[in-house]
PyMOL commands that place a pseudoatom at each C-alpha (Angstrom):
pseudoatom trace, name=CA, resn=UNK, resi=1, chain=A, elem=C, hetatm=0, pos=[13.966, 50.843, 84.553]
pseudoatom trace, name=CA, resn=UNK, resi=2, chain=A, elem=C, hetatm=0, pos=[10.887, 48.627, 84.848]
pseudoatom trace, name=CA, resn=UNK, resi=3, chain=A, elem=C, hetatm=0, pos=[8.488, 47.425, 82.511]
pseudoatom trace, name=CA, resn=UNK, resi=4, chain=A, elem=C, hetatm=0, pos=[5.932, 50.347, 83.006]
pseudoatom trace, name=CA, resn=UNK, resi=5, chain=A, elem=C, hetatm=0, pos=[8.731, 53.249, 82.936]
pseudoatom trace, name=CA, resn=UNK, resi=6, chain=A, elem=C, hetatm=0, pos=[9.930, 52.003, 79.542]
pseudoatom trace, name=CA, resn=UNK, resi=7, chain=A, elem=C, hetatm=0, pos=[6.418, 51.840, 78.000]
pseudoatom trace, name=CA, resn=UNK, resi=8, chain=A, elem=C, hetatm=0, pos=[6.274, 55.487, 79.693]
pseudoatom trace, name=CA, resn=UNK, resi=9, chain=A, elem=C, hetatm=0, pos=[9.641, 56.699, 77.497]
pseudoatom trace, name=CA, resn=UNK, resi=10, chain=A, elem=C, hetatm=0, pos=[7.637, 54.801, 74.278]
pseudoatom trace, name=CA, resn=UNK, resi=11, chain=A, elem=C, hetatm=0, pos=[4.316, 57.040, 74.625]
pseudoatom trace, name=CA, resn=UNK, resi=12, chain=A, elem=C, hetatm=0, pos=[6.093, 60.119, 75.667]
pseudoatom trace, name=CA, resn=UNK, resi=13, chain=A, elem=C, hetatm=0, pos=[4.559, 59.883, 79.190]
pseudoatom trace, name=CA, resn=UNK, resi=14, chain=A, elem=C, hetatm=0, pos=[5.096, 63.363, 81.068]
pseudoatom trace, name=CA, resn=UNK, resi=15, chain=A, elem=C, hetatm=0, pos=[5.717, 61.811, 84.369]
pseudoatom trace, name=CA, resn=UNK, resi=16, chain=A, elem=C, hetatm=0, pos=[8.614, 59.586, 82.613]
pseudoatom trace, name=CA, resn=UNK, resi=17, chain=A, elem=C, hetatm=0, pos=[9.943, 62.177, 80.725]
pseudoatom trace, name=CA, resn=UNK, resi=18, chain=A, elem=C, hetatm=0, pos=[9.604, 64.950, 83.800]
pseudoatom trace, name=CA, resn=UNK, resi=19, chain=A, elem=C, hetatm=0, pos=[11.540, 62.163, 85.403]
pseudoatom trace, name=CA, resn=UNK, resi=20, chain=A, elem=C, hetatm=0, pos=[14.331, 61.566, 83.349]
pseudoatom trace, name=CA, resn=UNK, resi=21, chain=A, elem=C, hetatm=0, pos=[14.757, 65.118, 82.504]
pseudoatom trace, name=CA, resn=UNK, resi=22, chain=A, elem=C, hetatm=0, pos=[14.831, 65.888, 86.388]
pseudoatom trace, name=CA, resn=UNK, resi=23, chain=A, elem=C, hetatm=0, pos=[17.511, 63.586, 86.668]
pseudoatom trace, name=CA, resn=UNK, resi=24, chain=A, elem=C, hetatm=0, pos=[18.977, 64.867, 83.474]
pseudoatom trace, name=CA, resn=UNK, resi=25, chain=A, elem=C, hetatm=0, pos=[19.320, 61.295, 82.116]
pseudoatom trace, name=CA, resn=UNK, resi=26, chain=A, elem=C, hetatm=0, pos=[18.864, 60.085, 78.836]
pseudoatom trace, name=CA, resn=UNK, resi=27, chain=A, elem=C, hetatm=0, pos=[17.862, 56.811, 77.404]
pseudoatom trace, name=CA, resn=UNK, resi=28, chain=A, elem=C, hetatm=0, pos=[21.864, 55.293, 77.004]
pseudoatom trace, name=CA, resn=UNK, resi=29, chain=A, elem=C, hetatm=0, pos=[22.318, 55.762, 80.778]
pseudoatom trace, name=CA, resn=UNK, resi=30, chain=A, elem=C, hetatm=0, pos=[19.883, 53.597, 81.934]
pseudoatom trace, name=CA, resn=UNK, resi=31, chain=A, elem=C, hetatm=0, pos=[19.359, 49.760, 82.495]
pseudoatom trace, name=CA, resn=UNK, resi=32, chain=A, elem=C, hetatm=0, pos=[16.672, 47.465, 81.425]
pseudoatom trace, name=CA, resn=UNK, resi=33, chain=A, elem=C, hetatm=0, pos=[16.485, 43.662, 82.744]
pseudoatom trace, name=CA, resn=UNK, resi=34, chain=A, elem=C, hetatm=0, pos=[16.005, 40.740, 80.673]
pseudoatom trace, name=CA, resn=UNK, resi=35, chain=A, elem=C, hetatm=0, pos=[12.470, 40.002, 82.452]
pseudoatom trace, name=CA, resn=UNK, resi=36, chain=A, elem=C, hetatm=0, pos=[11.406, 44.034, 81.175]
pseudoatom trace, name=CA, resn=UNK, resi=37, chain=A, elem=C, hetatm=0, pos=[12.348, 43.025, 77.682]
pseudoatom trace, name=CA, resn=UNK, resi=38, chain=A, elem=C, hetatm=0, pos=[9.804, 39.406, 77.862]
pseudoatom trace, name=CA, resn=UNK, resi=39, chain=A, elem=C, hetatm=0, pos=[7.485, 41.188, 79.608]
pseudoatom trace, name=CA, resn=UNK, resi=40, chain=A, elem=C, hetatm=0, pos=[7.579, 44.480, 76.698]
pseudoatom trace, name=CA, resn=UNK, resi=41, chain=A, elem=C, hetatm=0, pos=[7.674, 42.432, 73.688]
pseudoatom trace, name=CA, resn=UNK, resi=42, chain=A, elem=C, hetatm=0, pos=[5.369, 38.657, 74.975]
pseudoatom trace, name=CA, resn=UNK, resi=43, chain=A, elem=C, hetatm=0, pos=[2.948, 41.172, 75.312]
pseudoatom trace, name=CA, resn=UNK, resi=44, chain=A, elem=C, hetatm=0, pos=[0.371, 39.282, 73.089]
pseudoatom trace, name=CA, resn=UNK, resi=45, chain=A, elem=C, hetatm=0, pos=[-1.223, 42.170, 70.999]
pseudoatom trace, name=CA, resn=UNK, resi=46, chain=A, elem=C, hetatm=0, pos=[1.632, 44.098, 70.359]
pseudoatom trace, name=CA, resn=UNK, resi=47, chain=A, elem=C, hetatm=0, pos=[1.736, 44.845, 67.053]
pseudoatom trace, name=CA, resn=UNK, resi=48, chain=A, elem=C, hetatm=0, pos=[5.524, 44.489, 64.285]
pseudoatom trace, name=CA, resn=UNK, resi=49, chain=A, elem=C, hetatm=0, pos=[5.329, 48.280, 64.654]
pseudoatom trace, name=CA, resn=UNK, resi=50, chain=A, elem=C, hetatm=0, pos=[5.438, 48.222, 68.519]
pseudoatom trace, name=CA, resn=UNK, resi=51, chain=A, elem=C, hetatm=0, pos=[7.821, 45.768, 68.898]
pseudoatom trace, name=CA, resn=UNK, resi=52, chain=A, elem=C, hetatm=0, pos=[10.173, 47.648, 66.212]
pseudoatom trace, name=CA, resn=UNK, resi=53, chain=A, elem=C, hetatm=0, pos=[9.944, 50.592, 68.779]
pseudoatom trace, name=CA, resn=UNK, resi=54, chain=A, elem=C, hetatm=0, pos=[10.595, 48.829, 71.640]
pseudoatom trace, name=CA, resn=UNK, resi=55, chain=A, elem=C, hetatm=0, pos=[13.779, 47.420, 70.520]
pseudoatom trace, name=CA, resn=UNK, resi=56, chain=A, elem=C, hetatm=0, pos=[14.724, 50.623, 69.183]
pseudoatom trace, name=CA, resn=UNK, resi=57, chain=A, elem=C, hetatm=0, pos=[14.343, 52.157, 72.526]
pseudoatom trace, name=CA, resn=UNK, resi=58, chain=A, elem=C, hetatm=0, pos=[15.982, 48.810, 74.196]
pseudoatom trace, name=CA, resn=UNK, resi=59, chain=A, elem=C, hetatm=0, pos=[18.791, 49.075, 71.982]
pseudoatom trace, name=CA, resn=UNK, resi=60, chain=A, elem=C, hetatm=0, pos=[20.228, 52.411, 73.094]
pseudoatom trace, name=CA, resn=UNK, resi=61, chain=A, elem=C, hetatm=0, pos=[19.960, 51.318, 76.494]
pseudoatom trace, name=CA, resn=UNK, resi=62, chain=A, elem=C, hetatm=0, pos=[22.557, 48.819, 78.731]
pseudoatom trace, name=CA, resn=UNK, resi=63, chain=A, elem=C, hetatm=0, pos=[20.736, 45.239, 78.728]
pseudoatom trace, name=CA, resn=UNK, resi=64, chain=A, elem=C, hetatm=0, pos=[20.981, 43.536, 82.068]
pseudoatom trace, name=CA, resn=UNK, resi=65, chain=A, elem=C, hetatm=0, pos=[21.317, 39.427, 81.737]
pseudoatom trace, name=CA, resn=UNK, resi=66, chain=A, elem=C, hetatm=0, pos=[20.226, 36.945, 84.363]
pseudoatom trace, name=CA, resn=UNK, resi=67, chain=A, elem=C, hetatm=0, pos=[22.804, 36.530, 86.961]
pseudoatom trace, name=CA, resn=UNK, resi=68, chain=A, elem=C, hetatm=0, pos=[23.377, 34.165, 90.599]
pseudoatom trace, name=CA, resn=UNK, resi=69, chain=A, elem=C, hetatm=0, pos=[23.597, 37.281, 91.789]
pseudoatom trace, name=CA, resn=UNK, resi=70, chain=A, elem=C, hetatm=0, pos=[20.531, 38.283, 90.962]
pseudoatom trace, name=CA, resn=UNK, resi=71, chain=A, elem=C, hetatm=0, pos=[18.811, 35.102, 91.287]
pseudoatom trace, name=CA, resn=UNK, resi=72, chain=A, elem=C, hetatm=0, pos=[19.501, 34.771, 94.975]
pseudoatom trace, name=CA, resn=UNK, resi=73, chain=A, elem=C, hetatm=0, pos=[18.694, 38.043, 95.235]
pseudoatom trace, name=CA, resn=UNK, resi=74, chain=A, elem=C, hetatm=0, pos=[15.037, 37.643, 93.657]
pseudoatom trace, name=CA, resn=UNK, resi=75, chain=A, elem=C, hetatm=0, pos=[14.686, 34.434, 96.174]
pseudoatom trace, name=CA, resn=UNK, resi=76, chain=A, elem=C, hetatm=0, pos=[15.441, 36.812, 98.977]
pseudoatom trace, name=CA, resn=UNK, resi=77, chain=A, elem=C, hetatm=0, pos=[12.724, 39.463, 98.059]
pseudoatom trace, name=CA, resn=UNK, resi=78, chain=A, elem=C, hetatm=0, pos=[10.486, 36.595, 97.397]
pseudoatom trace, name=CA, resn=UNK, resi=79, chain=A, elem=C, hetatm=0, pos=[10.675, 35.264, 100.559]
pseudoatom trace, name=CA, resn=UNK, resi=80, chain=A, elem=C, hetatm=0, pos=[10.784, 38.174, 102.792]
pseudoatom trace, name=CA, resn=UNK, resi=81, chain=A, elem=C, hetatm=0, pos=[8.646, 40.997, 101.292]
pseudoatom trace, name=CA, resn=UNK, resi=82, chain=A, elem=C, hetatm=0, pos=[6.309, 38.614, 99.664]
pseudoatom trace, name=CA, resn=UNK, resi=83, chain=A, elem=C, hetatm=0, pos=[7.175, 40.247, 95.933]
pseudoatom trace, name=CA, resn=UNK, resi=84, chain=A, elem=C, hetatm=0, pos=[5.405, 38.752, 92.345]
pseudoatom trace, name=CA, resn=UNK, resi=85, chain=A, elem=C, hetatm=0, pos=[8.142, 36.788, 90.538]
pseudoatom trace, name=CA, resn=UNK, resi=86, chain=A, elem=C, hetatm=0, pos=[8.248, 39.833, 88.090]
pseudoatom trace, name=CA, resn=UNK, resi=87, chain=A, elem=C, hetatm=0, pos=[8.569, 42.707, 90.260]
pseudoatom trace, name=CA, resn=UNK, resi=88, chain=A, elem=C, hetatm=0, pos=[11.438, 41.147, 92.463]
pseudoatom trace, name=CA, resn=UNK, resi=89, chain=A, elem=C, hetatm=0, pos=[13.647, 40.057, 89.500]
pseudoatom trace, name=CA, resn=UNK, resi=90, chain=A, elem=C, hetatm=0, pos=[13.481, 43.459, 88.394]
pseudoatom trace, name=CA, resn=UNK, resi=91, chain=A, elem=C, hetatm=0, pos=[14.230, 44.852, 92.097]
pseudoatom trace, name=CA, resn=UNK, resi=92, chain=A, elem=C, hetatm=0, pos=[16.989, 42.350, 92.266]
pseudoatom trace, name=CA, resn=UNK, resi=93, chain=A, elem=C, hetatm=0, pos=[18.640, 43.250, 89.267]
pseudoatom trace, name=CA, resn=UNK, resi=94, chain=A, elem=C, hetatm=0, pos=[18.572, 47.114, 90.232]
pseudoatom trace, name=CA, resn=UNK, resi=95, chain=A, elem=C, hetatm=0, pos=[19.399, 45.964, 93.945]
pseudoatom trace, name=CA, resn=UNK, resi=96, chain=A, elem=C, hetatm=0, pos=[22.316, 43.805, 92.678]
pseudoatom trace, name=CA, resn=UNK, resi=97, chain=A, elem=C, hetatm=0, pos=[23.866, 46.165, 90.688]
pseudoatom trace, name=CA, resn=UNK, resi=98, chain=A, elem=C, hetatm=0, pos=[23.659, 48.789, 92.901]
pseudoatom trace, name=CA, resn=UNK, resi=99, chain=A, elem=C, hetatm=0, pos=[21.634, 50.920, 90.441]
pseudoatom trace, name=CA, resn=UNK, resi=100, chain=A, elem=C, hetatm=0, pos=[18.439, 52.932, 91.284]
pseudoatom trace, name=CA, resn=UNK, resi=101, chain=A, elem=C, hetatm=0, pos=[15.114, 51.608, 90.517]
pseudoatom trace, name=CA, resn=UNK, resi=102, chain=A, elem=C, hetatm=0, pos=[12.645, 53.999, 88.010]
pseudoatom trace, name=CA, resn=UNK, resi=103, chain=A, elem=C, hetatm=0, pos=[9.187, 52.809, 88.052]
pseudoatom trace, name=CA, resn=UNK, resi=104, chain=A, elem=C, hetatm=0, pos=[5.774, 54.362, 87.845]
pseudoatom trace, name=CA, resn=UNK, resi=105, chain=A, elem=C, hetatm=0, pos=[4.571, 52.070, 89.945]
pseudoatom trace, name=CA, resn=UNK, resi=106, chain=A, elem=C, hetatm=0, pos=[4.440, 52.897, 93.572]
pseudoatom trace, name=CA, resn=UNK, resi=107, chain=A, elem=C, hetatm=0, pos=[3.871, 50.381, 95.358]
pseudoatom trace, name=CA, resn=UNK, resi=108, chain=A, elem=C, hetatm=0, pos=[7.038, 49.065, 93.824]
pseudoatom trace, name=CA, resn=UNK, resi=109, chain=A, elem=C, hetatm=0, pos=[8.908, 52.362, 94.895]
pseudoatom trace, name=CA, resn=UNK, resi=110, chain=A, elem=C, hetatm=0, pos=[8.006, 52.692, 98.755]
pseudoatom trace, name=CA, resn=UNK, resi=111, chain=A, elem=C, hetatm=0, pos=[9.015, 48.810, 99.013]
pseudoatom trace, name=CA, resn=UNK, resi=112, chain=A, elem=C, hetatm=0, pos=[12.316, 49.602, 97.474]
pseudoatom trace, name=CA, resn=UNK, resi=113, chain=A, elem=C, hetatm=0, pos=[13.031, 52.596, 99.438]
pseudoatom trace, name=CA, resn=UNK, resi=114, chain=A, elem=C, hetatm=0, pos=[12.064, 50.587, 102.247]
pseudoatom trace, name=CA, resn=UNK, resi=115, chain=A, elem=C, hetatm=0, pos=[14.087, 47.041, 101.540]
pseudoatom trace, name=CA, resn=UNK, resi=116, chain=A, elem=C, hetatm=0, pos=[17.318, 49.878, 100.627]
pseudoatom trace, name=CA, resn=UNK, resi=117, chain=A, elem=C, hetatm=0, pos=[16.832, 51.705, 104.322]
pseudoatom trace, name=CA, resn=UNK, resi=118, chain=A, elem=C, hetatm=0, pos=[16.828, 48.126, 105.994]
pseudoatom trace, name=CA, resn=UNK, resi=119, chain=A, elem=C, hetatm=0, pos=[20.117, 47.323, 103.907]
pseudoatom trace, name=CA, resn=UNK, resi=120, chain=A, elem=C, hetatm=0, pos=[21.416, 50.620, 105.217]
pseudoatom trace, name=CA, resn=UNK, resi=121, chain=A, elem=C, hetatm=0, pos=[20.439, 50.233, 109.027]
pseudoatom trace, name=CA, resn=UNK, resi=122, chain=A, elem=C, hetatm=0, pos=[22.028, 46.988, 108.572]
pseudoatom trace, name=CA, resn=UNK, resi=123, chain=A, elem=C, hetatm=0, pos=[25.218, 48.179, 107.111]
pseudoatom trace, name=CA, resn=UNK, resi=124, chain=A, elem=C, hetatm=0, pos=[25.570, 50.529, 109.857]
pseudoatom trace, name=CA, resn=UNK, resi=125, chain=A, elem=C, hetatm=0, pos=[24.924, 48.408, 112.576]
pseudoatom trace, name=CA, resn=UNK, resi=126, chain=A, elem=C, hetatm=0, pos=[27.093, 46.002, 111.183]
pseudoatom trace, name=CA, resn=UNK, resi=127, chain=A, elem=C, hetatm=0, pos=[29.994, 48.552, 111.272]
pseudoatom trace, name=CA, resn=UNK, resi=128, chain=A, elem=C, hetatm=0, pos=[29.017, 49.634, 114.418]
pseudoatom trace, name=CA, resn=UNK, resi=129, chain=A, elem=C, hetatm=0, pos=[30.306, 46.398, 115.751]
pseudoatom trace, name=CA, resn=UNK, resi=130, chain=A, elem=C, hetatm=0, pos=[33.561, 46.151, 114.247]
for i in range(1, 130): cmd.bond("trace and resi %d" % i, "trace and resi %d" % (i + 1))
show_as sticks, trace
zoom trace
């Protein structure tokens, strides 16, 4: 989950919550990345009370740590679909590990779809050769 989906979960967003309950998910089977936890609770006017929630949210939830994995992942985004530093540690980290990507932000979703079909076209044409 991204930064934007979690705040989503936190405010009882209907989109989110369509979401999750379309996918009949709950909270403890999801994923958050280390940069979605700076970016939730940096935030500079968030108050004790919104930062208590966000944990408590965070903490029923699988916490996913800075990896090499996921750093040369990020670098590869970076450099060739041009992502913010934020966005493609996040995509890493769900690319990575294999794990599907829930955002609210759209932009974010098409270019994931799209970076997952080139991974695909590769993987076939790669086993089309052997």
């Amino acid at each position: 989950m991204d930064t934007n989906f979690i705040i989503g979960i936190i405010r009882g967003n209907e989109a989110v919550l369509a979401i999750l309950s379309e996918k009949t998910m709950t909270p403890a089977e999801c994923a958050y990345s280390f940069i979605t936890r700076i970016e939730l609770l940096g935030y500079q006017s968030i108050t004790q009370t919104g930062a208590e929630s966000v944990e408590s949210i965070l903490a029923t939830m699988h916490y996913i740590s800075l990896s090499k994995e996921i750093e040369n992942t990020t670098i590869d985004l970076r450099r060739q679909h041009n992502f913010k530093t934020p966005d493609a540690l996040i995509a890493a980290a769900a690319k990575a590990l294999n794990l599907e990507l829930l955002t609210l932000d759209q932009t974010l979703a098409k270019r994931m779809g799209e970076i997952l079909e080139d991974d695909q076209s590769s993987t076939n044409s790669e086993s089309d050769r052997v």
